[in-house]
C-alpha positions in Angstrom: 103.7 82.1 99.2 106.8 83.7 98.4 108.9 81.5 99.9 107.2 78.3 98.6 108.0 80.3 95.2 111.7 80.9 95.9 111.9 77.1 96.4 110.1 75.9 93.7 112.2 78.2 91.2 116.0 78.8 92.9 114.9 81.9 93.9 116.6 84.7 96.6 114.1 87.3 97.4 114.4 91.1 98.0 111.8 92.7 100.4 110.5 96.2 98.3 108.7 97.0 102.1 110.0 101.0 102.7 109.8 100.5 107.0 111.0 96.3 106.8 114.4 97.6 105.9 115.3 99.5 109.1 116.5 97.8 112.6 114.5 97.7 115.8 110.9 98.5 113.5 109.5 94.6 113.6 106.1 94.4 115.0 104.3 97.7 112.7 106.7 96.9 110.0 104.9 92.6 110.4 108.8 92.1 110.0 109.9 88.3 108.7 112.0 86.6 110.7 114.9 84.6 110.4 112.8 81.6 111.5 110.2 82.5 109.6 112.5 82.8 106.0 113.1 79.0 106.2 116.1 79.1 104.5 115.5 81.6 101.8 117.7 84.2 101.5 116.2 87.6 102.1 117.6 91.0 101.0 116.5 94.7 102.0 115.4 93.5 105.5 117.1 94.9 109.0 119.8 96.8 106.8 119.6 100.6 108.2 119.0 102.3 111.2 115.9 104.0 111.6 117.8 107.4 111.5 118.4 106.7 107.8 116.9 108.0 104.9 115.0 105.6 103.0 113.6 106.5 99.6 113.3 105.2 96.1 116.5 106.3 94.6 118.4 104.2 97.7 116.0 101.3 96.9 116.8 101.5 93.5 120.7 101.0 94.4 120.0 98.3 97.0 117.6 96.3 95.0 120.0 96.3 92.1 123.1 95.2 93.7 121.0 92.2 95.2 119.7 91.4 91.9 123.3 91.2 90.7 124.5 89.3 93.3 121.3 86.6 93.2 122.3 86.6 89.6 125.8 85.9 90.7 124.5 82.4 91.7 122.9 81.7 89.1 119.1 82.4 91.4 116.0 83.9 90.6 115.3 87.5 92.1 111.8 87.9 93.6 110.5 91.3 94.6 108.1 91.1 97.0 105.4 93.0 99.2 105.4 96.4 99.5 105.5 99.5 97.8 104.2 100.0 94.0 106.0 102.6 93.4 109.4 100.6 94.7 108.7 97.6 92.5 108.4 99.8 89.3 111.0 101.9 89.4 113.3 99.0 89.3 111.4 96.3 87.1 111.0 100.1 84.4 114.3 101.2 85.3 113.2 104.5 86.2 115.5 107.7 85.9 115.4 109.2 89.3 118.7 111.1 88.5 119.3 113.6 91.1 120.4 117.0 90.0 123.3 118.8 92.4 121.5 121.1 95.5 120.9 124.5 93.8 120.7 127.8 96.0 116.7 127.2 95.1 116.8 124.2 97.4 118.8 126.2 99.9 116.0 128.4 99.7 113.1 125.8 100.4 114.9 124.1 103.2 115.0 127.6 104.5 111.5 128.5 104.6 110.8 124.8 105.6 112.5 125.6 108.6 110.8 129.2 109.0 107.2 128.4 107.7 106.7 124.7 108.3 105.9 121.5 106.3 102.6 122.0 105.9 103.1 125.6 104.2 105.4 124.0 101.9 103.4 121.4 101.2 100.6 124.0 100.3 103.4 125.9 97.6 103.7 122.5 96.2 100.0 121.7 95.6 99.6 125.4 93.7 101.8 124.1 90.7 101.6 120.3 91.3 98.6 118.8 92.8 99.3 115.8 91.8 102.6 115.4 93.4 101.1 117.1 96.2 98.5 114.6 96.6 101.5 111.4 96.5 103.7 113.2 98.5 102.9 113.5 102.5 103.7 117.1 103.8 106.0 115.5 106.7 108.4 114.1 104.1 110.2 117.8 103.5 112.5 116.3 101.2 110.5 115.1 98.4 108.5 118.1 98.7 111.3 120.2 98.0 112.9 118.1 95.4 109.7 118.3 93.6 109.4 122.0 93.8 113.0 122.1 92.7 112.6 120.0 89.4 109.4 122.2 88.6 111.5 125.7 89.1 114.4 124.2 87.2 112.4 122.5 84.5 109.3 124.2 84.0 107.8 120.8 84.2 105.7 119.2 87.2 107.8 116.3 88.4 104.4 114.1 88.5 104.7 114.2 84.2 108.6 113.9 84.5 107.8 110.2 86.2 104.5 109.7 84.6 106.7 109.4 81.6 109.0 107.2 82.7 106.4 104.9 83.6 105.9 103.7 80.2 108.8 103.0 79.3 108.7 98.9 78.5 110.3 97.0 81.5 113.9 96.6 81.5 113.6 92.5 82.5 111.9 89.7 81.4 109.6 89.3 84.6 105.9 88.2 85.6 104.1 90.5 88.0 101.9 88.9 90.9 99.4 90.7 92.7 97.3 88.5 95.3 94.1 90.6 95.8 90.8 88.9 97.8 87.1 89.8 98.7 87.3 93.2 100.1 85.3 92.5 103.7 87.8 89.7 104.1 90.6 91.8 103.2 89.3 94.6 105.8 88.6 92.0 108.2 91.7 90.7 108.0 93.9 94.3 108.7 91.9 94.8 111.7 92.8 91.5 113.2 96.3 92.3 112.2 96.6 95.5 113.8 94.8 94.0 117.0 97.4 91.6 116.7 100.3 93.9 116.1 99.3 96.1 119.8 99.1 92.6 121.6 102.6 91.5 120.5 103.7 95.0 122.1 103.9 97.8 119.0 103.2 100.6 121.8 106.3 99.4 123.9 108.6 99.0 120.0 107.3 102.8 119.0 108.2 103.9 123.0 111.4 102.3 122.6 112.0 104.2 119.3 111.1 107.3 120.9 113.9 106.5 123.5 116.2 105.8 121.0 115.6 110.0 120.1 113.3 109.1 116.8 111.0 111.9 116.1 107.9 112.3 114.5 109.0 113.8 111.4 111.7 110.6 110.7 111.1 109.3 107.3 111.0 105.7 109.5 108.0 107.0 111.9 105.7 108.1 109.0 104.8 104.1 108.5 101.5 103.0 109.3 101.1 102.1 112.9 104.5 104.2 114.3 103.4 107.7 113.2 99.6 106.7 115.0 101.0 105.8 117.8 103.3 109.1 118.0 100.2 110.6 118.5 99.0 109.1 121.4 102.1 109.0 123.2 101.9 112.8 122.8 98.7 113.0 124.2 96.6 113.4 121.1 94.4 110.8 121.6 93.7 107.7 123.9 95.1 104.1 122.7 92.2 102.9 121.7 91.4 106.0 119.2 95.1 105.1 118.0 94.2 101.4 117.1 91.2 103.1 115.1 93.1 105.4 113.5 95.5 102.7 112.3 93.1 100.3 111.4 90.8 102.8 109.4 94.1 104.3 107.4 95.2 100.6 107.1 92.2 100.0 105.1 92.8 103.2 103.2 96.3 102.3 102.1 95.2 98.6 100.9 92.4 100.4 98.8 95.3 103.1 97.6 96.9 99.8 96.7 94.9 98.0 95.0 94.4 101.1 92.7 97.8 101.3 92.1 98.3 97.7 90.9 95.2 98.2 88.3 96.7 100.6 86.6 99.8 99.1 86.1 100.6 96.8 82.7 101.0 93.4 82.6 99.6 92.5 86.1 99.1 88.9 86.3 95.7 89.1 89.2 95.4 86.2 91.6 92.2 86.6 93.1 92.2 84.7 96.6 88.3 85.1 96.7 88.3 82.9 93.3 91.2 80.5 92.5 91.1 79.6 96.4 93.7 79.5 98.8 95.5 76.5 98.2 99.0 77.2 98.7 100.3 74.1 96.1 97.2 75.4 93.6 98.9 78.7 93.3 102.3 77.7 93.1 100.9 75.4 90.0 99.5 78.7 88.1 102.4 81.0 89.2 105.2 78.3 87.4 102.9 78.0 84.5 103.0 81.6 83.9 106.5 82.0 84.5 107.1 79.1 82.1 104.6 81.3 79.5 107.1 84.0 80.2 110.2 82.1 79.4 111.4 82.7 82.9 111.8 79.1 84.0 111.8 76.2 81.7 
């Protein structure tokens, strides 16, 4: 649908996926290909090793120097898929800015190193559940940074974004969210995931693990690689692993899904309702776009 977008309005578009932009992570990431972009230019996919940090402030930079150079041209930017979180930090223009390390941070890494992530984690959730709850324990760095900003500030980092969440966007944009009946919807991630292990996502997470990724990369903690971790480590069988990703696939679409409600100025296209005709979409998504002063 994207595409068929892109086309219809001179558009480029820039992937807001957080595992599509690494190398050698296509079948968990459902990676588009090159045959598969037909032409449309695609930004933010297969641009880092998966050794590299990925987080929102990089997006942020990435996603902005595409936009400039999409604009360059005279093209439409189009974010698409992904992470919430991504998408509104650049379509707000959220201030991410990033204070210099502090002998505090010295201090976390420190007992991160001595205690663990999960103790850390814990520390976190005492003066900031709610970052606690967005942030997963294995991603030390966020952790930290959040109980930096709180020890500097006085202020949990969770209110420090919540604010800059309603700030009024910084373009003139329409957001799409496709949404469908939820038994389809769940029907549907299990097929993909049984999909996903027949196309060979053990052999791409072994040959990751060759490669000298760990666990604790920022690149393994996507859905299906961090699973599969797992049962390579003998946690669990394969077939408790496809279960396991299937079942926190579903989660995450539902974590979605409650995301995209609460933002403003969702445009809903409801699969279940308007249909599934590709050219019927593309009708309502130009007409709303044209509301929008975006196209003519």
């Amino acid at each position: 649908l994207s595409i068929a977008l892109a086309k219809a309005v001179g558009g480029e578009i820039i992937s807001a996926d957080s595992m599509q932009v690494y190398k050698h992570m296509d079948i968990g990431s459902a990676k588009i290909m090159p045959q598969e972009m037909d032409g449309v230019r695609h930004y933010l996919v297969d641009e880092l090793e998966p050794f590299e940090e990925f987080h929102v402030v990089r997006f942020q930079e990435m996603a902005r120097a595409a936009m400039k150079e999409i604009r360059s041209r005279g093209h439409i930017p189009i974010l698409v898929g992904g992470t919430g979180f991504y998408i509104q930090a650049v379509v707000r223009d959220i201030d991410f800015t990033e204070n210099e390390a502090s002998p505090y941070r010295a201090e976390l890494e420190a007992l991160a190193e001595e205690k663990g992530s999960t103790w850390l984690h814990e520390e976190l959730r005492k003066v900031d559940p709610e970052s606690a709850e967005a942030i997963h324990e294995n991603n030390v760095k966020r952790v930290i940074r959040a109980l930096e900003f709180y020890h500097q500030t006085g202020t949990k980092i969770s209110e420090h974004n919540e604010k800059e969440r309603e700030k009024e966007a910084a373009y003139r944009s329409a957001y799409f969210v496709l949404t469908d009946e939820r038994k389809r919807l769940y029907e549907r991630i299990d097929r993909r995931v049984e999909k996903m292990m027949e196309q060979g996502l053990p052999e791409e997470v072994e040959a990751l693990r060759k490669r000298g990724l760990k666990r604790e990369n920022v690149s393994m903690q996507g859905l299906g690689y961090k699973e599969l971790f797992g049962y390579f480590e003998g946690e669990y069988p394969l077939e408790e692993a496809v279960r396991i990703i299937q079942r926190d696939t579903r989660h995450f679409a539902k974590r979605q899904l409650t995301w995209f409600r609460r933002e403003r100025d969702v445009i809903w296209i409801d699969k279940s309702i308007v249909g599934r005709d590709e050219d019927k979409l593309i009708t309502f998504m130009l007409d709303q776009l044209r509301k929008k002063e975006i196209i003519r």
